[in-house]
C-alpha positions as CSV (number, residue, x, y, z in Angstrom):
1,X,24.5,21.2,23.3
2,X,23.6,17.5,23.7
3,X,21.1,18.3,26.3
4,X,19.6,20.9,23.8
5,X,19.7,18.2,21.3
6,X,18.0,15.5,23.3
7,X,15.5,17.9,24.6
8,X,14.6,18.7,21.4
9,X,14.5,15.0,20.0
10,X,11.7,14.2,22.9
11,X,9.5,17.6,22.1
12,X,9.3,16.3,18.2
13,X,8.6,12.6,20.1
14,X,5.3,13.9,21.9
15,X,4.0,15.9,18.8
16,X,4.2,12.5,16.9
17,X,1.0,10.7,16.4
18,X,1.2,7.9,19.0
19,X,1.9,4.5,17.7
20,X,-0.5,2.3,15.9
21,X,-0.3,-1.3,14.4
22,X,-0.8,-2.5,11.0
23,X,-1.5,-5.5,9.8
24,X,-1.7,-5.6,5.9
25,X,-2.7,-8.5,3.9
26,X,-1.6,-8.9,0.9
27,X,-2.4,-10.5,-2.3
28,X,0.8,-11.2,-3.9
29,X,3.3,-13.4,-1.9
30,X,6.5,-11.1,-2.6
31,X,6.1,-7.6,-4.3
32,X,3.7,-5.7,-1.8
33,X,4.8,-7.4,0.8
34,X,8.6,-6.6,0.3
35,X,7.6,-2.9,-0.3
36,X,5.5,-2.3,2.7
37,X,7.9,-4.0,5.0
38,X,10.8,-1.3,3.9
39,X,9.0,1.4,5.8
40,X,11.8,2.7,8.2
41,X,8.6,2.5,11.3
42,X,9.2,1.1,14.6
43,X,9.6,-2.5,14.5
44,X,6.2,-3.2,16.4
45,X,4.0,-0.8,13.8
46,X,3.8,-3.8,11.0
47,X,2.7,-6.8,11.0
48,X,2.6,-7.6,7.0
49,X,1.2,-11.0,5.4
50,X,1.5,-12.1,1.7
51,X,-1.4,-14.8,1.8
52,X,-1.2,-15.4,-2.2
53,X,-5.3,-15.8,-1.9
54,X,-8.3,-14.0,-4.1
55,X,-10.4,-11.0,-3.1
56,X,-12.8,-12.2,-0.6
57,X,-10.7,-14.9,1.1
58,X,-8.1,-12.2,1.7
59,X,-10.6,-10.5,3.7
60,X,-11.5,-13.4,5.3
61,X,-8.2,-14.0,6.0
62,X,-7.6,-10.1,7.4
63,X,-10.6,-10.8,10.2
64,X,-9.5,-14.0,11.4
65,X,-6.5,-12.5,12.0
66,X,-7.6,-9.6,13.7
67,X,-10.1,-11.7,15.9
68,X,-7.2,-14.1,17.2
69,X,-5.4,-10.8,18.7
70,X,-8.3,-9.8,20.0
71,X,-7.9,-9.5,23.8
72,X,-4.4,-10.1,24.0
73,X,-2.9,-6.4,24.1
74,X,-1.6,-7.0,20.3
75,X,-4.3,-5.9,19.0
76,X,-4.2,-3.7,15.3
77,X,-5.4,-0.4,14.8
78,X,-5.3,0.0,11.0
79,X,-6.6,-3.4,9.3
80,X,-5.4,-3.0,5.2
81,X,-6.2,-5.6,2.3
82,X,-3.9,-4.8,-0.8
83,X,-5.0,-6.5,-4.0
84,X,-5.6,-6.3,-7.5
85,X,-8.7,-5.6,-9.8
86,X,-7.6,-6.9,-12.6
87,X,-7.0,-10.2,-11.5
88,X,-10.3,-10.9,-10.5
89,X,-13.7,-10.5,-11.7
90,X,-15.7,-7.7,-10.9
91,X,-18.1,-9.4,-9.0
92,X,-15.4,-10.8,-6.5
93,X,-14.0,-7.5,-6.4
94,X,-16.9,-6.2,-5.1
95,X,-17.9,-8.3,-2.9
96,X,-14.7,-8.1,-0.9
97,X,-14.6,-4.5,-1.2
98,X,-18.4,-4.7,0.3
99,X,-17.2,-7.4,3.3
100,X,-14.1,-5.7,3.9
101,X,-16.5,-2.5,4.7
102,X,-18.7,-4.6,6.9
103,X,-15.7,-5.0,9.1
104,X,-13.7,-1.7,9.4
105,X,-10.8,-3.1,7.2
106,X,-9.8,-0.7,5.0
107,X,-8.5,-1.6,1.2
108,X,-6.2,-0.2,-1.4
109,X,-5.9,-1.5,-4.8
110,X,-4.6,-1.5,-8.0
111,X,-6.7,-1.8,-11.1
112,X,-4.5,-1.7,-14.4
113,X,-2.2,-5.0,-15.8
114,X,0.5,-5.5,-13.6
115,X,-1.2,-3.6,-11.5
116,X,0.8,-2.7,-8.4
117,X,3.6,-1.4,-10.9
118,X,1.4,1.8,-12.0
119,X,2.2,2.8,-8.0
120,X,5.7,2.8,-9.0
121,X,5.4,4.5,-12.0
122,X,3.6,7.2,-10.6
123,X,6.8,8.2,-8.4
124,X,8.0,9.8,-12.3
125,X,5.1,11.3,-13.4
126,X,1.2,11.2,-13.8
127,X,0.0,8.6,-15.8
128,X,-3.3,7.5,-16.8
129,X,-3.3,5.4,-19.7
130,X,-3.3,1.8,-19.7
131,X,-0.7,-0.1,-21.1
132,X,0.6,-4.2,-21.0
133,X,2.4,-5.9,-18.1
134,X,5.3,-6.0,-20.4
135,X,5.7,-2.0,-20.8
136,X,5.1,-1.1,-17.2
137,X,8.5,-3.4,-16.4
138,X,10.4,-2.0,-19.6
139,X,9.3,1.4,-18.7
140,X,10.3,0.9,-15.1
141,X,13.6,-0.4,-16.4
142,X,14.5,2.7,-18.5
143,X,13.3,5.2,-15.5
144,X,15.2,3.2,-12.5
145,X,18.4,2.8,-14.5
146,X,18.5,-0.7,-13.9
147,X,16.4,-4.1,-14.4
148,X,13.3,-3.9,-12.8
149,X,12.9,-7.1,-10.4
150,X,9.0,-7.7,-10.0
151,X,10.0,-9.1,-6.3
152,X,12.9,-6.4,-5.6
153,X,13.2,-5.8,-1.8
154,X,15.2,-2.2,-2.5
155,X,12.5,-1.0,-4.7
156,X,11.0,1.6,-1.4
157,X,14.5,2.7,-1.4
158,X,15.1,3.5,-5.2
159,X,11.8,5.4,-5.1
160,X,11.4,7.3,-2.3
161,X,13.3,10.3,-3.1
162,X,10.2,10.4,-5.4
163,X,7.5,9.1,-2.9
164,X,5.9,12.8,-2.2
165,X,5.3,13.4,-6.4
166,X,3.6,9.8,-6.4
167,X,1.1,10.6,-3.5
168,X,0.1,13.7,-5.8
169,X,-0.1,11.8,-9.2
170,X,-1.9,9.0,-7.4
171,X,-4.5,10.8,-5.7
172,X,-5.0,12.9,-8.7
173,X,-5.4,9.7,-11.0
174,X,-7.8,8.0,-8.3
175,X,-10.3,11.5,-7.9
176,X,-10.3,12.3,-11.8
177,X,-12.7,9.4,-11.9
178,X,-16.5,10.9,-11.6
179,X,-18.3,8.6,-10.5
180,X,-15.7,6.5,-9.4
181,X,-16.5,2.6,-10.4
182,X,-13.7,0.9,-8.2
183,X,-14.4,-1.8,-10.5
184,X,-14.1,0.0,-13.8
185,X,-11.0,2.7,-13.3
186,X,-8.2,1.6,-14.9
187,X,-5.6,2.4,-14.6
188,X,-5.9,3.9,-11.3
189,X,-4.5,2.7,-7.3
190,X,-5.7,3.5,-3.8
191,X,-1.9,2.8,-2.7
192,X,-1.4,6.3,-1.7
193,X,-3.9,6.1,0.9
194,X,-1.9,3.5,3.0
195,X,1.3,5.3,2.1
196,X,-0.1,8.0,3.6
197,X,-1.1,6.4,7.0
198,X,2.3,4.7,7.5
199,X,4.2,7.7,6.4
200,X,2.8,8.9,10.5
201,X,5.0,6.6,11.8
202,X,8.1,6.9,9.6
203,X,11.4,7.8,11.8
């Protein structure tokens, strides 16, 4: 039986996508930083950086780094920069969005107040109206069941039951805009496109 087992275990291991690295750069110093890192992926999959740093120096940031692993056998498959819109102006938004395409780094952002929190509130249903940085945390707070802690490092674990219903709203809240205007659609979040990439990897 534990032969069967095993032999089992290593047919789903060959079917699995082969391993990639990550590096993701991220504005804020502690929320997406904390989240990403709670991805149950092998340990050498991530290699996540809060850098605390605008649009376009966290791009800058994202190819230095890639170019000092460059030749060493460390070197990253996926390349993400998470940020905000709405803390920037659109012109900086932009222009990192237009550099980071320049260099095959990908980007997922956020573009609403508070704007990482409308991925979490997405894991309880669609939503796509703007509201204030206050009411994202009280609603967050009345749908967890418990204080929501802007820097909370169980916040993957809280949510994931309802991880596959915030892929759906997400992407559904991110195409409904026609044209899209990265820089105008708010609220809206490209989150679910990195979720989706790590989610390969999850064991």
């Amino acid at each position: 039986m534990q032969a069967r087992a095993q032999g089992y275990a290593d047919r789903l291991a060959a079917i699995r996508d082969p391993i990639e690295r990550f590096l993701i750069v991220c504005e804020g110093e502690q929320t997406e930083p904390n989240y990403f890192r709670s991805f149950r992926v092998p340990a050498n999959v991530l290699d996540v950086r809060g850098m605390g740093d605008n649009t376009v120096n966290l791009v800058k940031r994202a190819i230095e780094l890639r170019d000092a692993v460059q030749g060493t056998g460390q070197a990253y498959d996926q390349i993400w920069c998470v940020f905000d819109r709405d803390s920037f102006p659109a012109k900086h938004f932009n222009a990192a969005l237009q550099l980071a395409k320049n260099n095959a780094i990908s980007v997922t952002f956020s573009n609403s107040n508070e704007a990482f929190e409308i991925w979490y509130l997405l894991h309880f249903a669609y939503h796509d109206a703007g509201i204030s940085r206050q009411a994202y945390k009280d609603k967050l707070t009345e749908l967890l069941g418990h204080t929501y802690e802007k820097n909370s490092r169980t916040i993957y674990d809280d949510l994931y039951s309802r991880q596959p219903d915030a892929l759906r709203n997400a992407e559904k809240l991110h195409k409904g805009y026609k044209p899209s205007r990265p820089e105008q659609n708010n609220p809206c979040t490209t989150v679910y496109q990195l979720v989706e990439q790590l989610n390969r990897f999850v064991r």
